[in-house]
N, C-alpha and C positions, 0 to 999 in steps of 0.2 A: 448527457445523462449521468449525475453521478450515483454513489455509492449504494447498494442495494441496504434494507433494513435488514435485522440480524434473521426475520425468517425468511426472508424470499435469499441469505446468503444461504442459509443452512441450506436451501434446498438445490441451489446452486453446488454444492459442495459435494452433495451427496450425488448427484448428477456426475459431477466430473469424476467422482471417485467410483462408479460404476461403472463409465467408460473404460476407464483404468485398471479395474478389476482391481483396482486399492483401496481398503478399510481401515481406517483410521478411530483411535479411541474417541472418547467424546472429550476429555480434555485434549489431545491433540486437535483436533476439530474444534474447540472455543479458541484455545491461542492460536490455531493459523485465521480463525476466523477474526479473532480481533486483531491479528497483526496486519490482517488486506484491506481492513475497514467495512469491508462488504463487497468492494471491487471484482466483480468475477474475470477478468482478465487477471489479477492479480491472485486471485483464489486458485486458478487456472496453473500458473507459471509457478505459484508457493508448490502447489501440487506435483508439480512435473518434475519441480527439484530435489524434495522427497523420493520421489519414485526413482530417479536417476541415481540415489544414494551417494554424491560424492564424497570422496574419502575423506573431504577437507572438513566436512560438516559433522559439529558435535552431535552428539546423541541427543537425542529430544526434551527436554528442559536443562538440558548443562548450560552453563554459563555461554555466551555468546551466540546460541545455537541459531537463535530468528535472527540475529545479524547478519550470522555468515549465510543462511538462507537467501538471504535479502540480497547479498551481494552474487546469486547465482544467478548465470546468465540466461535463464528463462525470465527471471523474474527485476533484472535491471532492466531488459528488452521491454516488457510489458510499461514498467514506470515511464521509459524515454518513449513511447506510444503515446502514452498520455501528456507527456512534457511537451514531445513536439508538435501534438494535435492542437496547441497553445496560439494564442499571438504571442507577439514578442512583447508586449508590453505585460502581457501576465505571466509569462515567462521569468520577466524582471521581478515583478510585484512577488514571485513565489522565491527568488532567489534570494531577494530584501527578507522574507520573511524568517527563511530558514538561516538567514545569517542575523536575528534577532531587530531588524528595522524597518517592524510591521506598521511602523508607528510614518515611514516615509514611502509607504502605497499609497496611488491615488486612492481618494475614495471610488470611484467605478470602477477602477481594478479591482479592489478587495473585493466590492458587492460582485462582479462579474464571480471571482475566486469563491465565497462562499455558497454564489448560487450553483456553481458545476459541483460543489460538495469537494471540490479540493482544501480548503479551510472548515472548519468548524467551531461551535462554541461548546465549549465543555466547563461547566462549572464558572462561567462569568470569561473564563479566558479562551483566546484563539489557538487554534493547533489543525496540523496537518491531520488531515481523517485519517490515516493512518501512517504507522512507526515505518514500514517501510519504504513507504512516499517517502515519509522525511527523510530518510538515513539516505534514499537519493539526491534529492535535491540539497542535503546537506554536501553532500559528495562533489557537485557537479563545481567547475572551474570558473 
């Protein structure tokens, strides 16, 4: 199943942030919502590391802040859920991509890749459905 549209995310969001007894502004709530793609496991784990407050993590629009987000371990856990829910051949085809050599995916890999909503087209071109999919998979060895 991939990524939720941006209303059934929003409503995911506010769901998790009720369990949480945590409220969040509405632009905080657009950038975590476009930073997860709509991914409620990822919405989930973005949330959990806000609420956690590490010390390490900028203030909320300061330079690097969804980066270092993205690098907290609710939310690495959640991506490598989905990486290794993968075969190994899409696996590959998403490692190729993020290393800029989308152009040497099989074609039924990629199709497999855009139909889970791990790839997307935006504007004519290909991209991760979401920055912090990629900043993992850009990551990975």
């Amino acid at each position: 199943m991939g990524p939720y549209n941006w209303a059934e995310a929003l409503r995911i969001f506010e769901q998790v942030e009720g369990r949480r007894q945590n409220s969040l502004t509405g632009e905080q709530r657009e950038r975590l919502l476009e930073a997860s793609g709509g991914h409620a496991g990822i919405i989930q784990a973005l949330l959990t590391a806000l609420v956690d407050k590490s010390p390490s993590l900028p203030a909320f629009g300061q330079p690097g802040w969804i980066e270092t987000l993205g690098r907290q371990p609710a939310v690495t856990e959640e991506c490598r859920k989905i990486f290794e829910g993968l075969g190994q051949d899409e696996q590959e085809g998403l490692r190729a991509f993020g290393r800029g050599e989308g152009a040497s995916i099989p074609p039924t890999i990629e199709k497999s890749l855009f139909t889970k909503g791990l790839l997307k087209r935006e504007s004519g071109d290909a991209r991760f459905f979401c920055r912090i999919f990629e900043q993992y998979i850009k990551g990975l060895r």
